[in-house]
N, CA, C and O atoms as a GROMACS GRO file, in nm:
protein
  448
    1UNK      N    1   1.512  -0.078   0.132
    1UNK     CA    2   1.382  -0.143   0.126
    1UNK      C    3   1.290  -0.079   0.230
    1UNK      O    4   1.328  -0.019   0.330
    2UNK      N    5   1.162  -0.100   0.190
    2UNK     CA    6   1.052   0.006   0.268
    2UNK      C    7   0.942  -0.050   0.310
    2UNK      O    8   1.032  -0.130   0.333
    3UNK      N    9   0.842  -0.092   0.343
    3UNK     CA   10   0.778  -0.119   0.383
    3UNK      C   11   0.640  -0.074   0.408
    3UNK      O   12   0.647  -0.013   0.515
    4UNK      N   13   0.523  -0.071   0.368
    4UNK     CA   14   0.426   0.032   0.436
    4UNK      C   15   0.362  -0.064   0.527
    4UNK      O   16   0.309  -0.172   0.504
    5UNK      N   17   0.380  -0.001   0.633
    5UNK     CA   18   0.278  -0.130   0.745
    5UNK      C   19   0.189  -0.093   0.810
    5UNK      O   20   0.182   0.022   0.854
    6UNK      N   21   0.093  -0.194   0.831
    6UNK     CA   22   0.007  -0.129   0.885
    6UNK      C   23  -0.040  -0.283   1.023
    6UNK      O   24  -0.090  -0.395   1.006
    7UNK      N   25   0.018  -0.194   1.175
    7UNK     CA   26   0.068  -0.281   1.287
    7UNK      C   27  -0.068  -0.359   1.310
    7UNK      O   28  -0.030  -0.453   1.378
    8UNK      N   29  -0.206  -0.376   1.292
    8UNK     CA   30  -0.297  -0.410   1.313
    8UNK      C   31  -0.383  -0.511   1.202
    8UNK      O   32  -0.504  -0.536   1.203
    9UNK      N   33  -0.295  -0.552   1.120
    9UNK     CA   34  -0.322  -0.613   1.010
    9UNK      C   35  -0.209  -0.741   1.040
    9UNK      O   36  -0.091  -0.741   1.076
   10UNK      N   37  -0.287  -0.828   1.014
   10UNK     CA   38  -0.226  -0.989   1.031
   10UNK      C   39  -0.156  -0.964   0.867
   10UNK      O   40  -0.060  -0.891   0.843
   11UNK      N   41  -0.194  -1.005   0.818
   11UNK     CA   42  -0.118  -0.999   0.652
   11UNK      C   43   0.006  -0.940   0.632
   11UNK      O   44   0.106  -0.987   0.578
   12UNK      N   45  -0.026  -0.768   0.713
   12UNK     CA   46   0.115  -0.683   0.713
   12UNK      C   47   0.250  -0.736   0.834
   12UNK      O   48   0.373  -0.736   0.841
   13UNK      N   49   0.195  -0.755   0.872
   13UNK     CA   50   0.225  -0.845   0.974
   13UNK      C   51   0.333  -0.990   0.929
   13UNK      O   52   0.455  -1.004   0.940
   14UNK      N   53   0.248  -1.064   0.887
   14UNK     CA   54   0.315  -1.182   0.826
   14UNK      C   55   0.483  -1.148   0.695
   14UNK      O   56   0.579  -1.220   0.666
   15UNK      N   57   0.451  -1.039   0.661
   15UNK     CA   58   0.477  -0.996   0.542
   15UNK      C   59   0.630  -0.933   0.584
   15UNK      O   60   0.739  -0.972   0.542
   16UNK      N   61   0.608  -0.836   0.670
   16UNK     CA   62   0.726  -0.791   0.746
   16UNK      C   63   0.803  -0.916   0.831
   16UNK      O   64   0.926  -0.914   0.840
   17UNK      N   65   0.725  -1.020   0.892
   17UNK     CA   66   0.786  -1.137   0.930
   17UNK      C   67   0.884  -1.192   0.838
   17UNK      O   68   1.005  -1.197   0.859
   18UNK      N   69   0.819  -1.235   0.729
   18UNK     CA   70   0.880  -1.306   0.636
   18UNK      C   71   1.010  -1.172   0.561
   18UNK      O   72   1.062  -1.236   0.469
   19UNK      N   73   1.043  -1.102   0.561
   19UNK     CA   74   1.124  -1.019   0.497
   19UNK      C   75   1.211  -1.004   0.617
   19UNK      O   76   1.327  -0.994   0.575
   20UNK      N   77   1.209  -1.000   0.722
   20UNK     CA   78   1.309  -0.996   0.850
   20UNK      C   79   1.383  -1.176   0.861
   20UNK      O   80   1.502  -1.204   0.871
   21UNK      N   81   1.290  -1.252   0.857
   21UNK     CA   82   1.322  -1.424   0.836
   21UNK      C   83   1.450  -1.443   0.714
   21UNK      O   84   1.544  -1.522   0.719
   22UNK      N   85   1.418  -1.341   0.604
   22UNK     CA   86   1.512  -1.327   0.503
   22UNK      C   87   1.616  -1.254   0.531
   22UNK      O   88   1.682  -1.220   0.432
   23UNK      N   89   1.664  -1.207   0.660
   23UNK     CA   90   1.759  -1.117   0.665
   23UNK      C   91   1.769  -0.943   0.659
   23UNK      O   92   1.856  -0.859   0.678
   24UNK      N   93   1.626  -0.944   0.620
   24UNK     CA   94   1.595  -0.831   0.553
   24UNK      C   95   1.556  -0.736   0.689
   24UNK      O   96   1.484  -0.782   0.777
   25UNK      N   97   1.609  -0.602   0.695
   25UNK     CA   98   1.546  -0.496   0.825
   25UNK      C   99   1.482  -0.366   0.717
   25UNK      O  100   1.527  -0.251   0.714
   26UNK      N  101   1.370  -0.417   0.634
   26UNK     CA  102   1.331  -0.275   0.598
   26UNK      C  103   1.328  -0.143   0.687
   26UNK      O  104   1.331  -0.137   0.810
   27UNK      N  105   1.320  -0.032   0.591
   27UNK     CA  106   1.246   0.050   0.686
   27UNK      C  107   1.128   0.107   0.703
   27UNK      O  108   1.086   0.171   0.607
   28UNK      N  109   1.046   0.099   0.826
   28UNK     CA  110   0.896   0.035   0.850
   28UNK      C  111   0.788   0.200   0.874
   28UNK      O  112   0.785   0.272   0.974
   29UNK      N  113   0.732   0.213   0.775
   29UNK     CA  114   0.631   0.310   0.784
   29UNK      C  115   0.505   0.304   0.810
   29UNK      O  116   0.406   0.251   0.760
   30UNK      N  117   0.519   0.348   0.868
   30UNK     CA  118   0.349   0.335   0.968
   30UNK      C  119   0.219   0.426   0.876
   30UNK      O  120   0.182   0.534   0.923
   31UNK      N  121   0.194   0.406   0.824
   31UNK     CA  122   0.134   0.456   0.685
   31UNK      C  123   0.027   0.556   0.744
   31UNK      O  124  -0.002   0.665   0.696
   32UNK      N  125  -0.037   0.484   0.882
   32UNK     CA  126  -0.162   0.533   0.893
   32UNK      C  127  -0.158   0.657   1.031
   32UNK      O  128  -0.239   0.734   1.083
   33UNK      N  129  -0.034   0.623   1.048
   33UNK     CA  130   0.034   0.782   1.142
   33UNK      C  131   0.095   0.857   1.047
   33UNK      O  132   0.088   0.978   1.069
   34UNK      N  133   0.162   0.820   0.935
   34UNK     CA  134   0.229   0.911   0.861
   34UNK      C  135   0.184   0.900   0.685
   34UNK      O  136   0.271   0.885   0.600
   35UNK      N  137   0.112   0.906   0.668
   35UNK     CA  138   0.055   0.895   0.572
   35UNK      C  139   0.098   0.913   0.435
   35UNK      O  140   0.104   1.035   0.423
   36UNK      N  141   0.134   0.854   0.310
   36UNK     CA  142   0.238   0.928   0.218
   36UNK      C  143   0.160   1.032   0.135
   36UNK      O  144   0.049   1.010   0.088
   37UNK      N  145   0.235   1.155   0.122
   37UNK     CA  146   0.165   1.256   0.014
   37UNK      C  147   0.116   1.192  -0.127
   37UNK      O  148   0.104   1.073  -0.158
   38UNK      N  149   0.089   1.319  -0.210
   38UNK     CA  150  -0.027   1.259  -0.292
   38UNK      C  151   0.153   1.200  -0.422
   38UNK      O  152   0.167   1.098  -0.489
   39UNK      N  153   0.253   1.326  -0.404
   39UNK     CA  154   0.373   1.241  -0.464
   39UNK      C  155   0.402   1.147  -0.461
   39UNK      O  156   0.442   1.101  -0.569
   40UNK      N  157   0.404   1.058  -0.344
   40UNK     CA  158   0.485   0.991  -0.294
   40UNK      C  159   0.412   0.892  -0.344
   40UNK      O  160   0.486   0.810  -0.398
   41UNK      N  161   0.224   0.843  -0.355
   41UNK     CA  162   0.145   0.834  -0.358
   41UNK      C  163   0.202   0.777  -0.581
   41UNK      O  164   0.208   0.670  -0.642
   42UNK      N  165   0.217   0.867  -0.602
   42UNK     CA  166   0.202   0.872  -0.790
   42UNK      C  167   0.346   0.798  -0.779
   42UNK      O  168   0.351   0.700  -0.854
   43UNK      N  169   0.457   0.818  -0.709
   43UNK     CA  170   0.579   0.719  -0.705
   43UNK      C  171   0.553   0.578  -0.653
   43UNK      O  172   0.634   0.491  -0.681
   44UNK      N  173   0.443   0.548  -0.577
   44UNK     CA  174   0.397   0.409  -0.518
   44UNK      C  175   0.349   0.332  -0.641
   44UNK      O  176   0.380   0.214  -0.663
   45UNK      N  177   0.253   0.427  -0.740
   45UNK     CA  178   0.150   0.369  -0.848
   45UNK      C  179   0.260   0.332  -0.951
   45UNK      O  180   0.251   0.227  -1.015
   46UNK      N  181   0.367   0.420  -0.968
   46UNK     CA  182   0.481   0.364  -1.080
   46UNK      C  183   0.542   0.291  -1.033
   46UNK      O  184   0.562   0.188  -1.098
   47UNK      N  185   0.611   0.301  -0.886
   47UNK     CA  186   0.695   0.163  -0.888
   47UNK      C  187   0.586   0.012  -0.889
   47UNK      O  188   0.613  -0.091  -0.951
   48UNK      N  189   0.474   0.032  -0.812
   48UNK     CA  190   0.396  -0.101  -0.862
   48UNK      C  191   0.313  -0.133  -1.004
   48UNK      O  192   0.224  -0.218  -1.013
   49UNK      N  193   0.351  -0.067  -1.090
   49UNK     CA  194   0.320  -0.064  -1.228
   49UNK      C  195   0.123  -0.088  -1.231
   49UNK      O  196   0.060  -0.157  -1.312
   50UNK      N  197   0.071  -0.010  -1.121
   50UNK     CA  198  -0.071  -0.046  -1.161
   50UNK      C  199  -0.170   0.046  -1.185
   50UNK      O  200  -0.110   0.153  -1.198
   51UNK      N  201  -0.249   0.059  -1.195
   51UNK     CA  202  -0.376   0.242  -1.204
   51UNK      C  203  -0.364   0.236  -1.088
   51UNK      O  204  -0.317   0.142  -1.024
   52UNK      N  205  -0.419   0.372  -1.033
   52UNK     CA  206  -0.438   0.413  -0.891
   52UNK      C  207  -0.566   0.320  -0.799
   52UNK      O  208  -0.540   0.263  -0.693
   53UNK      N  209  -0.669   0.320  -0.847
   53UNK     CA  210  -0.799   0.223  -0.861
   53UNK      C  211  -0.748   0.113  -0.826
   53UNK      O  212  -0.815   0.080  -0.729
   54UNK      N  213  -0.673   0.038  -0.843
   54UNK     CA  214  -0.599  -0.095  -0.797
   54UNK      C  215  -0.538  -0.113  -0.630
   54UNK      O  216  -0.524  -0.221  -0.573
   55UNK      N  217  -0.512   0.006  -0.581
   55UNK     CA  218  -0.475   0.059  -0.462
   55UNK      C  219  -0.569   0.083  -0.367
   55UNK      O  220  -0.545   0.090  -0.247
   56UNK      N  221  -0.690   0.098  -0.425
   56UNK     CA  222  -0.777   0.144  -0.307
   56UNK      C  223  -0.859  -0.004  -0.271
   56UNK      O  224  -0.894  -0.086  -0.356
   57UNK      N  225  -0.881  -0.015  -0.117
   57UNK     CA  226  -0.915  -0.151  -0.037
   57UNK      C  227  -1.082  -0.113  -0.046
   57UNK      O  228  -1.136  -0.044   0.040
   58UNK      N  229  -1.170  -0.179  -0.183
   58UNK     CA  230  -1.288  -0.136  -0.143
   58UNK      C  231  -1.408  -0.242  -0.035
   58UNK      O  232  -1.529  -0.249  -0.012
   59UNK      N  233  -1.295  -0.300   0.000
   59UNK     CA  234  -1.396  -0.326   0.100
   59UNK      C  235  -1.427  -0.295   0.215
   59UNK      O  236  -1.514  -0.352   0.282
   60UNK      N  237  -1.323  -0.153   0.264
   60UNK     CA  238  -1.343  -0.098   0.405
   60UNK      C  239  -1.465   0.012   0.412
   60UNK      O  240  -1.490   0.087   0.318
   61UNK      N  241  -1.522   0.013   0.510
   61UNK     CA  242  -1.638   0.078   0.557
   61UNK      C  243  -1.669   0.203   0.424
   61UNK      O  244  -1.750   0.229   0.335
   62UNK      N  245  -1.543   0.254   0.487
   62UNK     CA  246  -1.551   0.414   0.456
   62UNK      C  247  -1.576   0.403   0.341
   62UNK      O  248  -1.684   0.451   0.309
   63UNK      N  249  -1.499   0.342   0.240
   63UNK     CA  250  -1.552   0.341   0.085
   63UNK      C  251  -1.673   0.271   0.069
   63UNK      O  252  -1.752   0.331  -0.004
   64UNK      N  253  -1.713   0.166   0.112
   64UNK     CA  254  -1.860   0.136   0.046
   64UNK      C  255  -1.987   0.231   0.067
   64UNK      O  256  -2.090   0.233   0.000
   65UNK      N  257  -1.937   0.345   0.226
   65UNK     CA  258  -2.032   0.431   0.264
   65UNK      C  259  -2.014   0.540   0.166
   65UNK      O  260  -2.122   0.563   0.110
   66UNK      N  261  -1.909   0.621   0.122
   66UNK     CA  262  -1.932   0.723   0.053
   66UNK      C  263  -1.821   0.728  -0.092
   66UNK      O  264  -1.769   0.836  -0.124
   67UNK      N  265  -1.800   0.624  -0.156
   67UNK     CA  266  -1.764   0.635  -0.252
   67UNK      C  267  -1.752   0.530  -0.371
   67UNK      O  268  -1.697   0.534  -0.481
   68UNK      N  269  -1.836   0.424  -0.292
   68UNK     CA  270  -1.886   0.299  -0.422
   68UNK      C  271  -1.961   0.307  -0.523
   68UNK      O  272  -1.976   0.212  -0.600
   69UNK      N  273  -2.028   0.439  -0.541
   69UNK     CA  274  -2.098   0.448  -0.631
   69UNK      C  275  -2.046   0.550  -0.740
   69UNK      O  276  -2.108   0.582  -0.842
   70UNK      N  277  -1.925   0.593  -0.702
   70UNK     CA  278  -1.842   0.722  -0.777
   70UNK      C  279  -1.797   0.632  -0.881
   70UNK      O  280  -1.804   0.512  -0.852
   71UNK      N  281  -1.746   0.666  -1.017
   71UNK     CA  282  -1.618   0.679  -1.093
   71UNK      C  283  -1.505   0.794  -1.051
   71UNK      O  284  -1.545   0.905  -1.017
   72UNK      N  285  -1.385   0.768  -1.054
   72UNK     CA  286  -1.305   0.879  -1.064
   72UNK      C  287  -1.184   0.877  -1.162
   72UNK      O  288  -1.127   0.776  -1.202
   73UNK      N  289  -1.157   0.995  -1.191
   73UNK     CA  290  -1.035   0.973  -1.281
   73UNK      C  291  -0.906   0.920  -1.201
   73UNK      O  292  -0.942   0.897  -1.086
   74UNK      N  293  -0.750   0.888  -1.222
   74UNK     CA  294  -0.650   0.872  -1.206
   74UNK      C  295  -0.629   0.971  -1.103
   74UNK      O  296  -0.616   0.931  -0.987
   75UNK      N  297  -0.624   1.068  -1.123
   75UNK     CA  298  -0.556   1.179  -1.056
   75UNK      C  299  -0.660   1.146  -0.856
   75UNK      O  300  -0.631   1.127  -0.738
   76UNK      N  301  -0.807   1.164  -0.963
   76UNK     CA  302  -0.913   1.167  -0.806
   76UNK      C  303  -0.895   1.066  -0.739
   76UNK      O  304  -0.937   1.069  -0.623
   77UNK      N  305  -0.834   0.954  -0.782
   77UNK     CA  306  -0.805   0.815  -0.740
   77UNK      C  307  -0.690   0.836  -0.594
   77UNK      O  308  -0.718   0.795  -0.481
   78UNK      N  309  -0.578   0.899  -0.625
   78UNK     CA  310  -0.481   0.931  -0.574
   78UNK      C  311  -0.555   1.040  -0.462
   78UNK      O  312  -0.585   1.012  -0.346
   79UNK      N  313  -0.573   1.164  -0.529
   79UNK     CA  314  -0.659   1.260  -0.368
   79UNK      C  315  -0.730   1.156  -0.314
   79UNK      O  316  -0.686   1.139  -0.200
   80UNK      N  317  -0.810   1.085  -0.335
   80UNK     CA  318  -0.922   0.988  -0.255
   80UNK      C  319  -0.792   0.917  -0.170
   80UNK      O  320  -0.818   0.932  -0.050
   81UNK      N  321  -0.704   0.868  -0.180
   81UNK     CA  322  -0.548   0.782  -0.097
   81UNK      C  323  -0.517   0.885  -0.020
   81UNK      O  324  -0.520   0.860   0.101
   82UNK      N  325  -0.488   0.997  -0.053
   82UNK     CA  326  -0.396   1.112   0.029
   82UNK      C  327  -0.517   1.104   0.152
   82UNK      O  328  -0.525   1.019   0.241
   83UNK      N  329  -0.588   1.193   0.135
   83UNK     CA  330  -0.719   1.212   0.236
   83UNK      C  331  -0.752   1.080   0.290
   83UNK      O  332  -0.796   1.091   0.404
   84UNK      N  333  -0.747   0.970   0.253
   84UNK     CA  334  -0.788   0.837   0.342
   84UNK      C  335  -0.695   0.716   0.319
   84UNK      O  336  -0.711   0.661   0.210
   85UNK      N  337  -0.619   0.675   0.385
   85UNK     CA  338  -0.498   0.645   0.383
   85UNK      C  339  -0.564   0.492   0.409
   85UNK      O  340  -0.529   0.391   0.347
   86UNK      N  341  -0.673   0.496   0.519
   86UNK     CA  342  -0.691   0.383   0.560
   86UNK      C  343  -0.730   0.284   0.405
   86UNK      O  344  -0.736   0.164   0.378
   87UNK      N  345  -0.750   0.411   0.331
   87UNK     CA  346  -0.802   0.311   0.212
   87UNK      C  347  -0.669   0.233   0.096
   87UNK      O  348  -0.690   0.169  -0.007
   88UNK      N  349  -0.560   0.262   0.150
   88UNK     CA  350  -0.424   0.241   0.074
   88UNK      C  351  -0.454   0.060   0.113
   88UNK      O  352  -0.504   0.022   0.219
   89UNK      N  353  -0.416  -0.019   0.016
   89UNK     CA  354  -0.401  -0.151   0.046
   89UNK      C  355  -0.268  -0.184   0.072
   89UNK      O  356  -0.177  -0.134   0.006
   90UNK      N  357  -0.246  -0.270   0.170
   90UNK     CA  358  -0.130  -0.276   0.278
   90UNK      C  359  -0.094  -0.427   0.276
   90UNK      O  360  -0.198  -0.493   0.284
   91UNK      N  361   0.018  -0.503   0.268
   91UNK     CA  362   0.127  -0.390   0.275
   91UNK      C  363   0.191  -0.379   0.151
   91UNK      O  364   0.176  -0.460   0.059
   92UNK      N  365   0.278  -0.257   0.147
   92UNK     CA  366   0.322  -0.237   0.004
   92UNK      C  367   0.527  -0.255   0.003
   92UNK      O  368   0.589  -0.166   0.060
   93UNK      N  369   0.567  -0.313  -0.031
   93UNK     CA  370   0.674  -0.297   0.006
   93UNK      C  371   0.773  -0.266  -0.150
   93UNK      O  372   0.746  -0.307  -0.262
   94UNK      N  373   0.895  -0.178  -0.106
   94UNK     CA  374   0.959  -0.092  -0.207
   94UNK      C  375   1.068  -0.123  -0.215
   94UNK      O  376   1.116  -0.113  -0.102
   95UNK      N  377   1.167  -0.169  -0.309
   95UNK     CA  378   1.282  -0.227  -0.296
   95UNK      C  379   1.343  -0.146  -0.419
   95UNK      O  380   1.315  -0.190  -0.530
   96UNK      N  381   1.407  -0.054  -0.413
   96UNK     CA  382   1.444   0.073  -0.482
   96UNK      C  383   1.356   0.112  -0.611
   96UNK      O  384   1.281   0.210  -0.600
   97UNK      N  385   1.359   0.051  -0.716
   97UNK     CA  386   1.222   0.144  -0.838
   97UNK      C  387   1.117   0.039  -0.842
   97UNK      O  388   1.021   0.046  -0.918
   98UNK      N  389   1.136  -0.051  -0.765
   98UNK     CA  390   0.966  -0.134  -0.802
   98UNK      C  391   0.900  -0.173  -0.674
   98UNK      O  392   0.983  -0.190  -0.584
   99UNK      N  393   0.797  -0.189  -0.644
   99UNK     CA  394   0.714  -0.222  -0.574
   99UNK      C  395   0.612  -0.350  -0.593
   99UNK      O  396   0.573  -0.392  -0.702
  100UNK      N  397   0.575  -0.410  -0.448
  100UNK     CA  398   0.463  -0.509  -0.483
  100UNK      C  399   0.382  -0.498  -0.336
  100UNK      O  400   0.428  -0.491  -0.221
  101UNK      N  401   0.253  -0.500  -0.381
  101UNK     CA  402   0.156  -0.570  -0.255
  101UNK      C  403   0.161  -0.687  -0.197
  101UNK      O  404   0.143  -0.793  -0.257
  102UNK      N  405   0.194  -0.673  -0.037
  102UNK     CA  406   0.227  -0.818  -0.019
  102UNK      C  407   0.120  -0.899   0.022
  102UNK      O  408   0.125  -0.952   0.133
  103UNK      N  409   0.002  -0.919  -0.068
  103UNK     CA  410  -0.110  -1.008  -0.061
  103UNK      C  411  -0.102  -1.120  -0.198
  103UNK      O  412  -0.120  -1.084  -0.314
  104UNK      N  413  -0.062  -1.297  -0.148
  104UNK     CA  414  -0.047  -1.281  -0.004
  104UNK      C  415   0.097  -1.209   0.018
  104UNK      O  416   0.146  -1.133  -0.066
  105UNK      N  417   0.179  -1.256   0.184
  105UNK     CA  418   0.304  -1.211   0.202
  105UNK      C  419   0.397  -1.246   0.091
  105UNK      O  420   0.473  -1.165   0.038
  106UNK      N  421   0.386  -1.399   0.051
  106UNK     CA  422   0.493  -1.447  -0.028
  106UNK      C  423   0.522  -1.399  -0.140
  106UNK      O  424   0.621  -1.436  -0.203
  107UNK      N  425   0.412  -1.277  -0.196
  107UNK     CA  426   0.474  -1.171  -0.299
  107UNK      C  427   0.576  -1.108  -0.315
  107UNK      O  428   0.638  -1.067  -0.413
  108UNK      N  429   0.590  -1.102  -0.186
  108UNK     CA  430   0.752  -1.010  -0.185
  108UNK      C  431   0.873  -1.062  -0.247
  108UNK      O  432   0.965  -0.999  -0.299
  109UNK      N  433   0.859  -1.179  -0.234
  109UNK     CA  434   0.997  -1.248  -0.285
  109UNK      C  435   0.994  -1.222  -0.426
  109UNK      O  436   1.088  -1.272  -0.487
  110UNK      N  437   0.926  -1.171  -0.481
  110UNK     CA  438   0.963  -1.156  -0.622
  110UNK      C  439   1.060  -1.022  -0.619
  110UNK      O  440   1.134  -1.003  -0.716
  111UNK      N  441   1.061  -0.937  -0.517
  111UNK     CA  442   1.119  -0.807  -0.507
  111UNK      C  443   1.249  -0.866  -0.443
  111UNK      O  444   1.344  -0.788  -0.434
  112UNK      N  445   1.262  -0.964  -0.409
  112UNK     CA  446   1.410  -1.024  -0.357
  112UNK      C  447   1.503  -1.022  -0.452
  112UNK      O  448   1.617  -1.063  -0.428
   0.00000   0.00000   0.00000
């Protein structure tokens, strides 16, 4: 089990709480020091069964300043994640082929 966390986020936060409360010691990636490639990135979008567009947090700065007014395809969706990570919505957690966003935390338990 995996985790993407992000240490400055109450939510990610709660989320990793509650999965350690369960016994659980994912292992904890710091997303925004290590950022996942644009692969790793197209393996995130399949194990959480969603478009790429679903992934990106548009309510942080950076996107409403230079990319709220874009369309992009699938693929540009993903480069737009690689290059700005901060824009990945957090947290994502991976429990061998599927994935879920843990907003709120108590999502995860469906990956239990």
């Amino acid at each position: 089990m995996k985790i993407y966390h992000n240490t400055r986020c109450t939510t990610s936060c709660k989320t990793l709480e509650l999965l350690k409360s369960k016994g659980l010691n994912p292992e904890i990636i710091d997303y925004l020091k290590n950022p996942p490639t644009l692969d790793e990135l197209k393996d995130l979008i399949k194990k959480l069964g969603i478009p790429p567009e679903n992934l990106v947090r548009k309510k942080e700065k950076i996107f409403i300043e230079n990319y709220s007014n874009n369309s992009f395809s699938d693929d540009e969706w993903l480069e737009l994640l690689a290059q700005n990570p901060k824009l990945i919505q957090r947290p994502i957690v991976v429990n061998g082929n599927r994935a879920i966003i843990g907003r709120p935390p108590e999502n995860v338990i469906k990956l239990l």
